[in-house]
C-alpha positions as CSV (number, residue, x, y, z in Angstrom):
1,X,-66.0,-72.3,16.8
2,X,-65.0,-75.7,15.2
3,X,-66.9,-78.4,17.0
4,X,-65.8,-82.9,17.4
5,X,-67.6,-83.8,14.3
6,X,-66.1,-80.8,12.1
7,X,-62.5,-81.4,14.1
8,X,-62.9,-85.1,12.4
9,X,-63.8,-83.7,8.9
10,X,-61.1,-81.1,9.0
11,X,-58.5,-83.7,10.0
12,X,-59.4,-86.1,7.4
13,X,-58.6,-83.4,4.8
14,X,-56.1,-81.5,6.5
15,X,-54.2,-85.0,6.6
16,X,-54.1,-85.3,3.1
17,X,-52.0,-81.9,2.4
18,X,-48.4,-83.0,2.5
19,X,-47.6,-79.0,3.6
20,X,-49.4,-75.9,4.5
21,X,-49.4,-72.1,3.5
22,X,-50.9,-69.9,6.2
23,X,-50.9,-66.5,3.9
24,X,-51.7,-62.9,4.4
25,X,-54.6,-60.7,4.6
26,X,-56.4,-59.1,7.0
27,X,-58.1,-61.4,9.2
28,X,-57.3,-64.4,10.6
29,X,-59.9,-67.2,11.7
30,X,-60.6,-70.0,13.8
31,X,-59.6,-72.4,11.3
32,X,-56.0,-70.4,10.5
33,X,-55.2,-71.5,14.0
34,X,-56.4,-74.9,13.3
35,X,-54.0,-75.5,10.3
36,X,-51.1,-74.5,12.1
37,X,-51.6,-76.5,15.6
38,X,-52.3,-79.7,13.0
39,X,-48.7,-78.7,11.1
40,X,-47.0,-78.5,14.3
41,X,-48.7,-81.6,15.5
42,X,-48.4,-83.8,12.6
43,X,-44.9,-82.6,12.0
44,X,-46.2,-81.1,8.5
45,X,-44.5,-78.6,6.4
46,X,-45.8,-74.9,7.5
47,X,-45.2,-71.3,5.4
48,X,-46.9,-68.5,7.6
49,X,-47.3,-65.3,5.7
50,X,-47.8,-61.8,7.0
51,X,-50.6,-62.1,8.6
52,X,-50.3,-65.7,8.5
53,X,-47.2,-64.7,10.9
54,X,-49.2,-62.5,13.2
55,X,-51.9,-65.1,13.8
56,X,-48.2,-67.7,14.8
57,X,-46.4,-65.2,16.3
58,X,-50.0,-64.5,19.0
59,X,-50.7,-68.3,19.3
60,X,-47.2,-68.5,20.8
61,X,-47.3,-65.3,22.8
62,X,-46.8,-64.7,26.5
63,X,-49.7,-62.8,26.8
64,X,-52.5,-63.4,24.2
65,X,-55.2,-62.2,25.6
66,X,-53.5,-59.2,25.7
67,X,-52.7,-59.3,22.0
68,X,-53.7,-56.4,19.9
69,X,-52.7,-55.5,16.3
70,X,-53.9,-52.2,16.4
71,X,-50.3,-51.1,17.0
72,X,-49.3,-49.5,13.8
73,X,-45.9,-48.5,13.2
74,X,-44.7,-44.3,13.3
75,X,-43.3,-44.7,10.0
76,X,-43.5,-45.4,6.1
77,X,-40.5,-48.2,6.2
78,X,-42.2,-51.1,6.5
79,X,-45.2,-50.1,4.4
80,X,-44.9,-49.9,0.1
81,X,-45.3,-51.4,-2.8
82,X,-44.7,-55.1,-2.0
83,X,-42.3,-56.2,-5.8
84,X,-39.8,-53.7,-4.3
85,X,-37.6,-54.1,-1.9
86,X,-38.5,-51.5,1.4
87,X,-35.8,-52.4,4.1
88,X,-33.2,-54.7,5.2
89,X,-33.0,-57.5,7.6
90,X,-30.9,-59.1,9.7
91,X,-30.7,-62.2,10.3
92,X,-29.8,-64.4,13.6
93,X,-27.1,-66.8,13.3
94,X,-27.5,-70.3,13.6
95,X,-31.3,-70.1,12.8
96,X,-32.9,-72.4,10.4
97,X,-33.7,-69.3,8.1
98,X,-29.9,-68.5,8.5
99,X,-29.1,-71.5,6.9
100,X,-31.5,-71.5,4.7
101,X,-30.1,-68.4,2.8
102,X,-26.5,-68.8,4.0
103,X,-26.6,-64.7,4.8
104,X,-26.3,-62.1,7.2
105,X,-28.7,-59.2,6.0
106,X,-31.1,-59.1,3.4
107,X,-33.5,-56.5,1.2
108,X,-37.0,-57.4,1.7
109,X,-40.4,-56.2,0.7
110,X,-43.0,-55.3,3.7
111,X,-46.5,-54.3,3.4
112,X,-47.6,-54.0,6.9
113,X,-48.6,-51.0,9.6
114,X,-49.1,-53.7,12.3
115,X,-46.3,-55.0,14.2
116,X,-45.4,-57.2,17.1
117,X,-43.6,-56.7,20.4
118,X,-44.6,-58.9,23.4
119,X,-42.2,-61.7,24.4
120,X,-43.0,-65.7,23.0
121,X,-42.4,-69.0,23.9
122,X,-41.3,-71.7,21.8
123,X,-40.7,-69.9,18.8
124,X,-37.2,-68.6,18.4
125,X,-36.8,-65.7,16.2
126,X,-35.2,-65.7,13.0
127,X,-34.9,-62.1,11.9
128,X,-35.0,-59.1,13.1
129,X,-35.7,-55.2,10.9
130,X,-32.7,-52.2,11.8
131,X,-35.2,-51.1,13.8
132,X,-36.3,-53.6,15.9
133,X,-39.4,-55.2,14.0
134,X,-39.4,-58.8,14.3
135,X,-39.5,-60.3,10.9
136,X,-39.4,-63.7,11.3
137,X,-39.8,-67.0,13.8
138,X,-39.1,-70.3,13.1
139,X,-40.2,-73.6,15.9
140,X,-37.1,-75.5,16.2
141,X,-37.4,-78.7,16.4
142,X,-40.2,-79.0,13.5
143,X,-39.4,-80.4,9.8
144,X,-40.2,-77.0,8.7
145,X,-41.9,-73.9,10.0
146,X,-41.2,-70.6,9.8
147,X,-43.0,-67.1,9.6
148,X,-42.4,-64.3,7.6
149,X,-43.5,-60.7,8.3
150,X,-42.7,-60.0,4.7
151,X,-44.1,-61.2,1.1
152,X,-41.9,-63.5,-0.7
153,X,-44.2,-64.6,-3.1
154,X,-44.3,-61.1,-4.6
155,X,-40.6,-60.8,-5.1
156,X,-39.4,-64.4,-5.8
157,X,-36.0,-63.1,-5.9
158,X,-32.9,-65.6,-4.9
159,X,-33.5,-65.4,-1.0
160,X,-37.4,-66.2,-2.2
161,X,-36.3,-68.8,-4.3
162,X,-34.4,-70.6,-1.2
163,X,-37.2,-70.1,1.2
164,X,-39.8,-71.5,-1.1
165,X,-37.4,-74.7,-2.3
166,X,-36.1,-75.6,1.2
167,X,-40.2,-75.3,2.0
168,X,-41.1,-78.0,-1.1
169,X,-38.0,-79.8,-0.5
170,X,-39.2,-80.5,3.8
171,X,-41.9,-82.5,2.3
């Protein structure tokens, strides 16, 4: 539990990061949630990862103390070796990621059993797998923010590329 005196201390250096990378892994912590309510409150630049996406997606959800990421998926598509492309996306029009990569569908990488289902508020989302995984949310409204389900630091491909620019380039 982050107490007043380390909320101070963690807002004095959290306000010198012009942007913020929430990345994957396996567990997310007190302080992951604390970095992204200070991007969305400061208006700062924020990259959510994976997991870094799971830990988003269930601070926005409906029912969080429901939340549970033992779900794991029935099948092998959304789990491999993460510099290869494993499935296609598509991608909601008229979404900031939409824009972003001026595309329809795209190959992505995805190392992950967990996935999410339960309904949101406030995020709107982005990208959606053929069969029905959500991929990706963005908060509208927000300078940038936007979470991936899948890893494009290991492909840095084009579509990468574009993410990763647009992300520097909001700062």
């Amino acid at each position: 539990k982050i107490d007043n005196n380390d909320k101070k201390k963690l807002d004095y250096i959290l306000d010198k990061c012009d942007a913020f990378i929430v990345p994957g892994g396996t567990y997310w912590y007190n302080f992951d949630e604390y970095v992204i309510r200070y991007a969305i409150a400061n208006k700062k630049p924020l990259l959510a990862i994976c997991l870094g996406f799971q830990c988003l997606y269930s601070m926005y959800s409906l029912n969080r103390d429901k939340f549970d990421m033992t779900k794991k998926l029935n099948n092998d598509n959304h789990y491999g070796n993460p510099k290869e492309y494993i499935h296609e996306i598509n991608i909601i029009e008229n979404t900031i990621l939409s824009k972003i990569l001026n595309k329809d569908k795209i190959m992505i990488n995805s190392i992950h059993h967990d996935y999410i289902d339960f309904p949101m508020k406030a995020l709107i989302i982005s990208s959606i797998s053929n069969d029905n995984i959500i991929e990706s949310v963005e908060l509208p409204n927000h300078p940038f923010l936007i979470g991936l389900q899948w890893h494009p630091e290991y492909l840095l491909d084009n579509n990468s590329k574009k993410i990763f620019d647009k992300f520097i380039n909001s700062i």
